[in-house]
Backbone as XML, in Angstrom:
<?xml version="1.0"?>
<chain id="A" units="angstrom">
  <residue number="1" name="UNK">
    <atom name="N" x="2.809" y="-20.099" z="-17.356"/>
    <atom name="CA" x="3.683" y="-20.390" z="-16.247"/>
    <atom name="C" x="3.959" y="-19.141" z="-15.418"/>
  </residue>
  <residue number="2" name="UNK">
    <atom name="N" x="4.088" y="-17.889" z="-16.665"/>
    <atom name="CA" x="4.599" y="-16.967" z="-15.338"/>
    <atom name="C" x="3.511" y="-16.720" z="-14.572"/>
  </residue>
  <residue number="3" name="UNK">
    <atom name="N" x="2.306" y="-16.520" z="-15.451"/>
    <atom name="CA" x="0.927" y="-16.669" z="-14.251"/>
    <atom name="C" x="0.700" y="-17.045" z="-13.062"/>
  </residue>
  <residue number="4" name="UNK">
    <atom name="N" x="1.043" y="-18.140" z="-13.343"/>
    <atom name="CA" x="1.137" y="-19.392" z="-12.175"/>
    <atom name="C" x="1.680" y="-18.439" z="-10.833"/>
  </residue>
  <residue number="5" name="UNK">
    <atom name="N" x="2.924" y="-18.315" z="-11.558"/>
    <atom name="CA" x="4.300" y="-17.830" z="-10.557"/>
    <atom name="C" x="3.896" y="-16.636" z="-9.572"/>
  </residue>
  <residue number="6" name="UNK">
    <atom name="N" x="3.457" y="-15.492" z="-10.716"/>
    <atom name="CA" x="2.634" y="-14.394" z="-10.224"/>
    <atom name="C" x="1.371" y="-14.513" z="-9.004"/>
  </residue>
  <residue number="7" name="UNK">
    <atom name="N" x="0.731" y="-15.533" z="-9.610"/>
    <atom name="CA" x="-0.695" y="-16.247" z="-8.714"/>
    <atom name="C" x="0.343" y="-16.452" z="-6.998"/>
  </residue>
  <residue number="8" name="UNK">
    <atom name="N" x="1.102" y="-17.264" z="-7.251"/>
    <atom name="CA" x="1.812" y="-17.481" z="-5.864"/>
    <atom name="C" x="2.662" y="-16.450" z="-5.424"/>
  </residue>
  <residue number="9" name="UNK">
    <atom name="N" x="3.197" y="-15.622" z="-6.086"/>
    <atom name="CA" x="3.601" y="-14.951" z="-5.316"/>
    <atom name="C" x="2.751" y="-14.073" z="-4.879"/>
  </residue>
  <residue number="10" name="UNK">
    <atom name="N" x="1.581" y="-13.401" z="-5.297"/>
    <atom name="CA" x="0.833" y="-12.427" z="-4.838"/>
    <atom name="C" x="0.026" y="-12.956" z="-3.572"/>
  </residue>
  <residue number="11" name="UNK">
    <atom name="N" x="-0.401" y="-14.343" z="-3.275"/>
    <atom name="CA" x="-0.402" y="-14.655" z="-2.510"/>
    <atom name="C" x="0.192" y="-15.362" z="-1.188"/>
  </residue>
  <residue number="12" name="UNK">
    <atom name="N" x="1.887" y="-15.173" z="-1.557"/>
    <atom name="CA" x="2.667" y="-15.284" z="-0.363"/>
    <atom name="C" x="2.652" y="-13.742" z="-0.185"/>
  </residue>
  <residue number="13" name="UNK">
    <atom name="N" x="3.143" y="-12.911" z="-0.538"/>
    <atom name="CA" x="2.968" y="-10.922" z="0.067"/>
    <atom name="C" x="1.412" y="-10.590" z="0.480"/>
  </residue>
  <residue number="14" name="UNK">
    <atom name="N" x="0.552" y="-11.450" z="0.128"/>
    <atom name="CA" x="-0.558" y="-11.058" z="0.530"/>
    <atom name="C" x="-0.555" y="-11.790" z="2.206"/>
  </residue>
  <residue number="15" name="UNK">
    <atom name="N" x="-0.341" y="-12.953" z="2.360"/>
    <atom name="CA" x="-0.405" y="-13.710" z="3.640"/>
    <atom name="C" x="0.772" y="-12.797" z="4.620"/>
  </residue>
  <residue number="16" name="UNK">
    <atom name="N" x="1.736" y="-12.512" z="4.469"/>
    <atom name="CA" x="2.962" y="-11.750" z="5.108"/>
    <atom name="C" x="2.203" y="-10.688" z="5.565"/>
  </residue>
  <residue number="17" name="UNK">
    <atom name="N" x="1.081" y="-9.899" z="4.542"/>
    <atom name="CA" x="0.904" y="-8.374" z="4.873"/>
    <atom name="C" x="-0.454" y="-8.824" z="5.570"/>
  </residue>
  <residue number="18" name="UNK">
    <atom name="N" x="-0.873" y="-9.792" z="5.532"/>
    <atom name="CA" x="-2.238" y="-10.258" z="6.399"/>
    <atom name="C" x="-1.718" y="-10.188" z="7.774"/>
  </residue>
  <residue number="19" name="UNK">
    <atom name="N" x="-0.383" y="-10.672" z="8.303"/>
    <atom name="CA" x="-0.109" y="-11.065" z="8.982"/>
    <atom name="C" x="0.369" y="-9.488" z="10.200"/>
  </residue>
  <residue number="20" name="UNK">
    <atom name="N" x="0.562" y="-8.801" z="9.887"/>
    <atom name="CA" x="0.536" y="-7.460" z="10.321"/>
    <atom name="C" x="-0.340" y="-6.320" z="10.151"/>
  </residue>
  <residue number="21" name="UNK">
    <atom name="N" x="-1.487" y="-6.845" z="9.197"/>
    <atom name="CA" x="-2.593" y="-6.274" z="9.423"/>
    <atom name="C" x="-2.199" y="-5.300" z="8.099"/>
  </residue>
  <residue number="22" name="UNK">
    <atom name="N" x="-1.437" y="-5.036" z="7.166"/>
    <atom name="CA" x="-0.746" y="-3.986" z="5.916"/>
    <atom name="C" x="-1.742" y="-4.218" z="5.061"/>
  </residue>
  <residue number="23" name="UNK">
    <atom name="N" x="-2.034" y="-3.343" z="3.845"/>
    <atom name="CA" x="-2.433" y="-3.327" z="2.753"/>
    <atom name="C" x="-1.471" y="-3.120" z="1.361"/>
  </residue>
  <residue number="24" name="UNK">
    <atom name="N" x="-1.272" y="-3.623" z="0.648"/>
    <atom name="CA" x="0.167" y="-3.604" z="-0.056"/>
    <atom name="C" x="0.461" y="-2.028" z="-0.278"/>
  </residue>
  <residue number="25" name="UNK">
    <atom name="N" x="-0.525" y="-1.135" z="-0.493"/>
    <atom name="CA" x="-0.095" y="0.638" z="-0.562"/>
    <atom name="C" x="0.390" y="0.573" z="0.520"/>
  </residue>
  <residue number="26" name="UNK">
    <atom name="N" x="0.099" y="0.218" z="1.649"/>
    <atom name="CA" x="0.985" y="0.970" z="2.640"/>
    <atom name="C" x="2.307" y="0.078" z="2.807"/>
  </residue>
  <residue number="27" name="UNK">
    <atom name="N" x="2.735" y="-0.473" z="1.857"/>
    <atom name="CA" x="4.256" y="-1.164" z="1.766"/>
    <atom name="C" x="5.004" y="-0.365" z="0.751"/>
  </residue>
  <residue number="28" name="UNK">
    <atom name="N" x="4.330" y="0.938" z="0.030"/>
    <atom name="CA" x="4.935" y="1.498" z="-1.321"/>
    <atom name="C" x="5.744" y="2.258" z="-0.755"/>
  </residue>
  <residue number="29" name="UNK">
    <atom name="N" x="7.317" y="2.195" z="-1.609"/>
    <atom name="CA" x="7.973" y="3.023" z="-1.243"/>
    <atom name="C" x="7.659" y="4.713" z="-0.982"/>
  </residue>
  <residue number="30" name="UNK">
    <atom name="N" x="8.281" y="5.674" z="-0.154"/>
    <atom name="CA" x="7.397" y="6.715" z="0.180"/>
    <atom name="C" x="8.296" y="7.658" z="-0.907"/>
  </residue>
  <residue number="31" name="UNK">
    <atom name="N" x="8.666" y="7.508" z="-2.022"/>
    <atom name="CA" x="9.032" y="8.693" z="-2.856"/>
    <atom name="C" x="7.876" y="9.478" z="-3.206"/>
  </residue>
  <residue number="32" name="UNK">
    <atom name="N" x="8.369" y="10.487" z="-4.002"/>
    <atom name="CA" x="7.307" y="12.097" z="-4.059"/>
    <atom name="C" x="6.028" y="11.581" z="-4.794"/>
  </residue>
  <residue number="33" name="UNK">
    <atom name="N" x="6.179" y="10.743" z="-5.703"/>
    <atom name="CA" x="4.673" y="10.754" z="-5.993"/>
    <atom name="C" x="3.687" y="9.907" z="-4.847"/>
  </residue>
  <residue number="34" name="UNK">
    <atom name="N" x="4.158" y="9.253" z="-4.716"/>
    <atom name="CA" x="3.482" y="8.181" z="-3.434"/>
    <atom name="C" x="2.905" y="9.043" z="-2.532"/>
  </residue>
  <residue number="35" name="UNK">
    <atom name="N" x="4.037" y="10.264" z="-1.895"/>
    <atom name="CA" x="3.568" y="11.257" z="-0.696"/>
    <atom name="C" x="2.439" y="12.044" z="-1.264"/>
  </residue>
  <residue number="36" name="UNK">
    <atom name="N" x="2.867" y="12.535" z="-2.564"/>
    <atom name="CA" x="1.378" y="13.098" z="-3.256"/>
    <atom name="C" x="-0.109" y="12.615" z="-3.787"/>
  </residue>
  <residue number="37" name="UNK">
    <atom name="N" x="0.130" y="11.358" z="-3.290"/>
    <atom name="CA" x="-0.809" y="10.598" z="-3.732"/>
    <atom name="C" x="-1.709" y="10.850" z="-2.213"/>
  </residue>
  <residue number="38" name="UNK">
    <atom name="N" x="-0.889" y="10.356" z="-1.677"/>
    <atom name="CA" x="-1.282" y="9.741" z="0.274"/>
    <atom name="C" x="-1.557" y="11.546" z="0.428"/>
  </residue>
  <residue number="39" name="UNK">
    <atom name="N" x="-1.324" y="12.596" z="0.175"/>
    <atom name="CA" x="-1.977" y="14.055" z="0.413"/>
    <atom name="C" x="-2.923" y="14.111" z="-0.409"/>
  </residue>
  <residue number="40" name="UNK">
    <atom name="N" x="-3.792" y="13.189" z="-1.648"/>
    <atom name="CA" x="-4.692" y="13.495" z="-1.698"/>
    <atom name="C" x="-6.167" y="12.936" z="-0.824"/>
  </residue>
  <residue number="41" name="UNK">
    <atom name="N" x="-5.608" y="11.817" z="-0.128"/>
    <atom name="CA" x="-6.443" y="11.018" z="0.716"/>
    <atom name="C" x="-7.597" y="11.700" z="1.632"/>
  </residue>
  <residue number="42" name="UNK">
    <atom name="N" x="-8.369" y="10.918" z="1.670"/>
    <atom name="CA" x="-9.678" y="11.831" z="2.502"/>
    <atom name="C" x="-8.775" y="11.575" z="4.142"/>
  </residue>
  <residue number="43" name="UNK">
    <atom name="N" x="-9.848" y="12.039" z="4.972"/>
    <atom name="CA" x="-8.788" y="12.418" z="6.671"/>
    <atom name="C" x="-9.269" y="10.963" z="7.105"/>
  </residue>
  <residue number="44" name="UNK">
    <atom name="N" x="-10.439" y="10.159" z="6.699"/>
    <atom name="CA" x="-10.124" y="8.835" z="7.170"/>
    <atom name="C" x="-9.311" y="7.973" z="7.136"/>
  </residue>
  <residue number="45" name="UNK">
    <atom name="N" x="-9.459" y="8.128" z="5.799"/>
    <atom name="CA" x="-7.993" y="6.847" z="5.008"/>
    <atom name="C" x="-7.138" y="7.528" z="5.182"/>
  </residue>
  <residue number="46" name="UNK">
    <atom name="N" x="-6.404" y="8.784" z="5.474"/>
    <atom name="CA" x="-4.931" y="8.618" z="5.718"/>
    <atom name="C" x="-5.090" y="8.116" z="7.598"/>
  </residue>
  <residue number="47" name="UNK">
    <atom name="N" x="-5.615" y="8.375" z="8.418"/>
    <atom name="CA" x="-6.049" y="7.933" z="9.685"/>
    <atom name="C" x="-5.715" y="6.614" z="9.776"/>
  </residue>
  <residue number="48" name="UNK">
    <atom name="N" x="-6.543" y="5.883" z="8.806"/>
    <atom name="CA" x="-6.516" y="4.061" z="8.642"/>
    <atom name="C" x="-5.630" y="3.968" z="8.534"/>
  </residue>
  <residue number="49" name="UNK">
    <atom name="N" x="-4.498" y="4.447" z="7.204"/>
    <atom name="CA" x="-3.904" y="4.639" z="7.000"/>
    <atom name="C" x="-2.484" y="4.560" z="7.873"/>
  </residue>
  <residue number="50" name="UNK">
    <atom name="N" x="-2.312" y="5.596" z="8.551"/>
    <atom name="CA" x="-1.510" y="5.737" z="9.450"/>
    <atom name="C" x="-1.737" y="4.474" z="10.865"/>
  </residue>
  <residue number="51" name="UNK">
    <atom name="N" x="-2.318" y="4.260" z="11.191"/>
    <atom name="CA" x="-3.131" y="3.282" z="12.273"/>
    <atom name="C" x="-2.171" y="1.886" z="11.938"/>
  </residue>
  <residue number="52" name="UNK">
    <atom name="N" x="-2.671" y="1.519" z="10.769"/>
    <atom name="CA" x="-2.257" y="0.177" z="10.072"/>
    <atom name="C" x="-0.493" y="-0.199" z="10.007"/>
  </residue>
  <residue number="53" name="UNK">
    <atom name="N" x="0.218" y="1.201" z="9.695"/>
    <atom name="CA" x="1.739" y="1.357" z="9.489"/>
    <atom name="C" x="1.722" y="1.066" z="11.063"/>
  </residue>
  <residue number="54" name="UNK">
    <atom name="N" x="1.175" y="2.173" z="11.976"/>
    <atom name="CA" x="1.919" y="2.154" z="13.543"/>
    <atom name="C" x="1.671" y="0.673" z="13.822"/>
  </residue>
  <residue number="55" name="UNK">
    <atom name="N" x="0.599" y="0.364" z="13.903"/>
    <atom name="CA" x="0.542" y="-1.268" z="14.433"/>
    <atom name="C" x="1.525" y="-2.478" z="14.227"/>
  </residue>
  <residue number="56" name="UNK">
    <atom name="N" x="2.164" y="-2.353" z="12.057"/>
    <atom name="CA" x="2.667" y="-3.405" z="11.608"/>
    <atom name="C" x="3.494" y="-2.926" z="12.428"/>
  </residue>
  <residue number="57" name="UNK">
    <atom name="N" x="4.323" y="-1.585" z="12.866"/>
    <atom name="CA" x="5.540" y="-1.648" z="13.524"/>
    <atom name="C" x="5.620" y="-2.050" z="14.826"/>
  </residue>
  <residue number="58" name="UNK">
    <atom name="N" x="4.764" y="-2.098" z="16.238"/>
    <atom name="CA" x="4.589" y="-2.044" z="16.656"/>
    <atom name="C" x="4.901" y="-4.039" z="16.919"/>
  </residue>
  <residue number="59" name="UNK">
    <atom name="N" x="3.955" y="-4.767" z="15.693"/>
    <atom name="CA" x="4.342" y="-6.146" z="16.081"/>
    <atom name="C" x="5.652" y="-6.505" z="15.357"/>
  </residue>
  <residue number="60" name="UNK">
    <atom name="N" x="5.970" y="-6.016" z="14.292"/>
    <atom name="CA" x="7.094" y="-6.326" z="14.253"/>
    <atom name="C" x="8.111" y="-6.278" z="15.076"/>
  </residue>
  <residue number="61" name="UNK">
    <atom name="N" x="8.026" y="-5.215" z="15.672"/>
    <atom name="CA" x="9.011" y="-5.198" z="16.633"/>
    <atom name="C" x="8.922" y="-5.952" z="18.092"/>
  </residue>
  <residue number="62" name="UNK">
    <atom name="N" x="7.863" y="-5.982" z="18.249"/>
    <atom name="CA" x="7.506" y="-7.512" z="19.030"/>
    <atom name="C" x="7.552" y="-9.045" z="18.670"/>
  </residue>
  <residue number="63" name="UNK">
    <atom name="N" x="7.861" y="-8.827" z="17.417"/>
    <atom name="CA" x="8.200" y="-10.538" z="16.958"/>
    <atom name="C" x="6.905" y="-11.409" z="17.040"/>
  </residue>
  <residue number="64" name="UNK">
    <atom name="N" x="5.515" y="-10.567" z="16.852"/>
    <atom name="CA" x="4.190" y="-11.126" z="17.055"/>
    <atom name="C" x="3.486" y="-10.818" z="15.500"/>
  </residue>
  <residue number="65" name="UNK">
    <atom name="N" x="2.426" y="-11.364" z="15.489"/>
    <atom name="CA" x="1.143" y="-11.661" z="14.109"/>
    <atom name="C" x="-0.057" y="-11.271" z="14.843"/>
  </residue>
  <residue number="66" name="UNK">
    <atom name="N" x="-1.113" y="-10.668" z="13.841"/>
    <atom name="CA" x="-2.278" y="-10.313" z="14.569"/>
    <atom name="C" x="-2.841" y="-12.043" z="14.782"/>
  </residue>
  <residue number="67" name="UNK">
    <atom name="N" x="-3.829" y="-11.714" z="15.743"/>
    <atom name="CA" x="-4.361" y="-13.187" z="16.152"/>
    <atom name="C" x="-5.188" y="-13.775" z="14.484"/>
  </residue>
  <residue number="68" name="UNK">
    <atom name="N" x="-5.064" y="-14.895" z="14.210"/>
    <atom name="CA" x="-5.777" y="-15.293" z="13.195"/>
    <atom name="C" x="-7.119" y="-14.882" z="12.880"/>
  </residue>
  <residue number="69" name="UNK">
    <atom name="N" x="-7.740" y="-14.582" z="14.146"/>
    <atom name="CA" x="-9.446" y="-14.542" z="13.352"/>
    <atom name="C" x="-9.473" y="-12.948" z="12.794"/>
  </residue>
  <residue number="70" name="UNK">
    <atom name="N" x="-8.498" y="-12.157" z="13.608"/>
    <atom name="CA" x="-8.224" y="-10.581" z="12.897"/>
    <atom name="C" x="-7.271" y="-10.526" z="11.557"/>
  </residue>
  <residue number="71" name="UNK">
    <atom name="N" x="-6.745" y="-11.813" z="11.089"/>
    <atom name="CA" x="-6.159" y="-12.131" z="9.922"/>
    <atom name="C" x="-6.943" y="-12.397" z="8.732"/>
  </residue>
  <residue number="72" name="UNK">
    <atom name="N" x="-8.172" y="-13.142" z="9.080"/>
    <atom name="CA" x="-8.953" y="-13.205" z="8.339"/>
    <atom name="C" x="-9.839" y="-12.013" z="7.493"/>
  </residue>
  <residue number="73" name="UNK">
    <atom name="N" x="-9.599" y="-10.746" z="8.446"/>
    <atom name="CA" x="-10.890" y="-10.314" z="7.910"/>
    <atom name="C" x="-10.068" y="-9.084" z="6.602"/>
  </residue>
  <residue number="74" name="UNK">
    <atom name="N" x="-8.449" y="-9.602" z="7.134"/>
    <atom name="CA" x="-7.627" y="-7.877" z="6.605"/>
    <atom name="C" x="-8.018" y="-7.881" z="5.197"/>
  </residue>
  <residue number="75" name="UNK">
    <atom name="N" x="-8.054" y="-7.033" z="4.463"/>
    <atom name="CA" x="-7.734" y="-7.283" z="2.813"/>
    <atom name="C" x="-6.514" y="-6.685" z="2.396"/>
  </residue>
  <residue number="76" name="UNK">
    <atom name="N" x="-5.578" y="-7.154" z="2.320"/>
    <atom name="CA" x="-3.932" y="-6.942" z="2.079"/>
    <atom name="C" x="-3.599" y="-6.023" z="0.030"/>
  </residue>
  <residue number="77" name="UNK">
    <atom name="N" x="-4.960" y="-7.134" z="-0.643"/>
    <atom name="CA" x="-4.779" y="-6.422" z="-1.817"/>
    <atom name="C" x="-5.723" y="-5.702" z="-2.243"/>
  </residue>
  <residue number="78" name="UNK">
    <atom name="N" x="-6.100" y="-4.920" z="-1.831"/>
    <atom name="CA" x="-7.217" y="-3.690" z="-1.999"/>
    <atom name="C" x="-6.585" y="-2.459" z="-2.047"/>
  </residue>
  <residue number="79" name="UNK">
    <atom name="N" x="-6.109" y="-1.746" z="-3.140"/>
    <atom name="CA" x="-5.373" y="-1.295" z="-3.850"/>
    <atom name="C" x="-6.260" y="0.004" z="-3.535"/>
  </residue>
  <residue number="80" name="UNK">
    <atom name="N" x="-5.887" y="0.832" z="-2.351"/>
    <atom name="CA" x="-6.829" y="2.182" z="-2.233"/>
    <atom name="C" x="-5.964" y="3.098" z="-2.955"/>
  </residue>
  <residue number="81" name="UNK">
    <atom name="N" x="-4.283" y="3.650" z="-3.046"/>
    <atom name="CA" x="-3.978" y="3.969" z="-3.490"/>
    <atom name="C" x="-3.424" y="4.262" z="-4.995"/>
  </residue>
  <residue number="82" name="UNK">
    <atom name="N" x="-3.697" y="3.154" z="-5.920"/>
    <atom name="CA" x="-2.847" y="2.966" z="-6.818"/>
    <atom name="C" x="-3.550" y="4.243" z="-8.202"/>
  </residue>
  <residue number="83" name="UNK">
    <atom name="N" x="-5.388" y="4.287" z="-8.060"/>
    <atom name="CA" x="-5.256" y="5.538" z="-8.955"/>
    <atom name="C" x="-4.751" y="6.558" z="-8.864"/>
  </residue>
  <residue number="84" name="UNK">
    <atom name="N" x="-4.631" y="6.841" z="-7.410"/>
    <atom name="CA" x="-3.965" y="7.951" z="-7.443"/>
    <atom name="C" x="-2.530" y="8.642" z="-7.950"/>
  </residue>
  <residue number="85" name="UNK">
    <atom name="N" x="-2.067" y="7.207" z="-7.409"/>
    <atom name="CA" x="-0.676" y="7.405" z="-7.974"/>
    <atom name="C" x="-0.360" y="7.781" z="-9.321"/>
  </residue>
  <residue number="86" name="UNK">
    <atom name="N" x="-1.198" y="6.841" z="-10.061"/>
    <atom name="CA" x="-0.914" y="7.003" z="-11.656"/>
    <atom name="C" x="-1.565" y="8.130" z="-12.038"/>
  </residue>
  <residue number="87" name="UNK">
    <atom name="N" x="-2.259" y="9.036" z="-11.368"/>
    <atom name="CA" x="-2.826" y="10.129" z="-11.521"/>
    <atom name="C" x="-1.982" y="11.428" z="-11.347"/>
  </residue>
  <residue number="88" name="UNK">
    <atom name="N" x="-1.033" y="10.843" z="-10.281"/>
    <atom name="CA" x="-0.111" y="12.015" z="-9.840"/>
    <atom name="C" x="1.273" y="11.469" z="-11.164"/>
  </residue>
  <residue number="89" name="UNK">
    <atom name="N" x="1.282" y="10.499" z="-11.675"/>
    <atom name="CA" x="2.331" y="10.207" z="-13.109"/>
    <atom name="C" x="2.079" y="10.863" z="-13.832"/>
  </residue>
  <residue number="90" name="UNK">
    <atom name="N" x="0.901" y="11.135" z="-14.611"/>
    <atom name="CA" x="0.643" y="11.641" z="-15.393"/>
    <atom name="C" x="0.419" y="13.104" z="-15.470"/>
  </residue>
  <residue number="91" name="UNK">
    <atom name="N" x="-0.122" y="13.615" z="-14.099"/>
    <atom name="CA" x="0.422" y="14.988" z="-13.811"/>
    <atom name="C" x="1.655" y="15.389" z="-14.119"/>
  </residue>
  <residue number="92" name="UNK">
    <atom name="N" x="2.483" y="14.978" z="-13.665"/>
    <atom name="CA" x="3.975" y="15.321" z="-13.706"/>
    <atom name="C" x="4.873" y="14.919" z="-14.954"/>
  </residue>
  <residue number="93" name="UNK">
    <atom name="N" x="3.881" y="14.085" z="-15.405"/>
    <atom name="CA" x="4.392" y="13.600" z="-17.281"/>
    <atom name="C" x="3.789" y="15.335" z="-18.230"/>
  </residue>
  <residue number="94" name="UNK">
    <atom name="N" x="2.179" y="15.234" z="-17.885"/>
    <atom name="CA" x="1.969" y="16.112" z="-18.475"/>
    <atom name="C" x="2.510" y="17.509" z="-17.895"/>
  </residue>
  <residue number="95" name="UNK">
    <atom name="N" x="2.971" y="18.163" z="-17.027"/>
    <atom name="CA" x="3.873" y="18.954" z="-16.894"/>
    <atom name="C" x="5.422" y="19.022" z="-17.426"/>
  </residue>
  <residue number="96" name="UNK">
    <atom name="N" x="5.629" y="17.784" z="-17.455"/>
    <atom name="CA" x="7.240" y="17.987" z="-18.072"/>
    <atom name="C" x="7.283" y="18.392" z="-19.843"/>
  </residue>
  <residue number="97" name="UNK">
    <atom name="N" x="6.282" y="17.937" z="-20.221"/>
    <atom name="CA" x="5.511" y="18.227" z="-21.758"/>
    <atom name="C" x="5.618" y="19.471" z="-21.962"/>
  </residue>
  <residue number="98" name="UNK">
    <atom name="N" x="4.665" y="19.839" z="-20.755"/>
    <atom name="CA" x="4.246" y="21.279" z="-21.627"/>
    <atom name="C" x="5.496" y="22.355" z="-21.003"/>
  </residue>
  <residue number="99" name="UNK">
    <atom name="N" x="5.926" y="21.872" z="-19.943"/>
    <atom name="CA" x="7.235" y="22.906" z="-19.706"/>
    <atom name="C" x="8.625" y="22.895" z="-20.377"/>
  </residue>
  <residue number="100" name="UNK">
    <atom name="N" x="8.649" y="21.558" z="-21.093"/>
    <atom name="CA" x="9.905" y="21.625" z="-21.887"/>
    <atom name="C" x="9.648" y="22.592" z="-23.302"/>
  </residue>
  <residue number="101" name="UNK">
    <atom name="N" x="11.097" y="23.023" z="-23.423"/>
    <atom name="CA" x="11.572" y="23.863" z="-24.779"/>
    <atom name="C" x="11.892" y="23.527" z="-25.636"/>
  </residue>
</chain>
């Protein structure tokens, strides 16, 4: 059941972030590991990156959706960031390790 639940909800946040053109990383909150993640990015993808944020704001604040056939093509859950992140966790796990007394 919670499957189920999960199944639908990932695809209502996926249709929302279709709808402004987002990829769910660029909905992650921007605390320090997130920012260290997004500084390890090549200069394209933070570019895309950045592109994708200005736009969702841009219609949001117009009270508009990209046109459907540019809805189709977004991929909302394509997770460019998420090794990184857990890469920059474990950095900072394994630093607190070896620096504690």
């Amino acid at each position: 059941m919670i499957g189920a639940l999960a199944k639908l909800y990932q695809r209502q946040v996926g249709k929302s972030l279709r709808q402004l053109g987002l990829r769910y990383d660029d909905a992650l909150v921007e605390v320090a590991e997130v920012n260290k993640a997004v500084s390890w990015l090549g200069k394209e993808e933070k570019v895309a990156r950045q592109r994708r944020l200005v736009r969702a704001s841009d219609l949001s604040f117009k009270r508009a959706y990209l046109p459907e056939d540019i809805q189709a093509i977004q991929e909302p859950m394509n997770f460019y960031l998420d090794d990184k992140v857990e890469e920059v966790r474990k950095l900072g796990d394994e630093r607190n390790k070896l620096t504690k007394w």
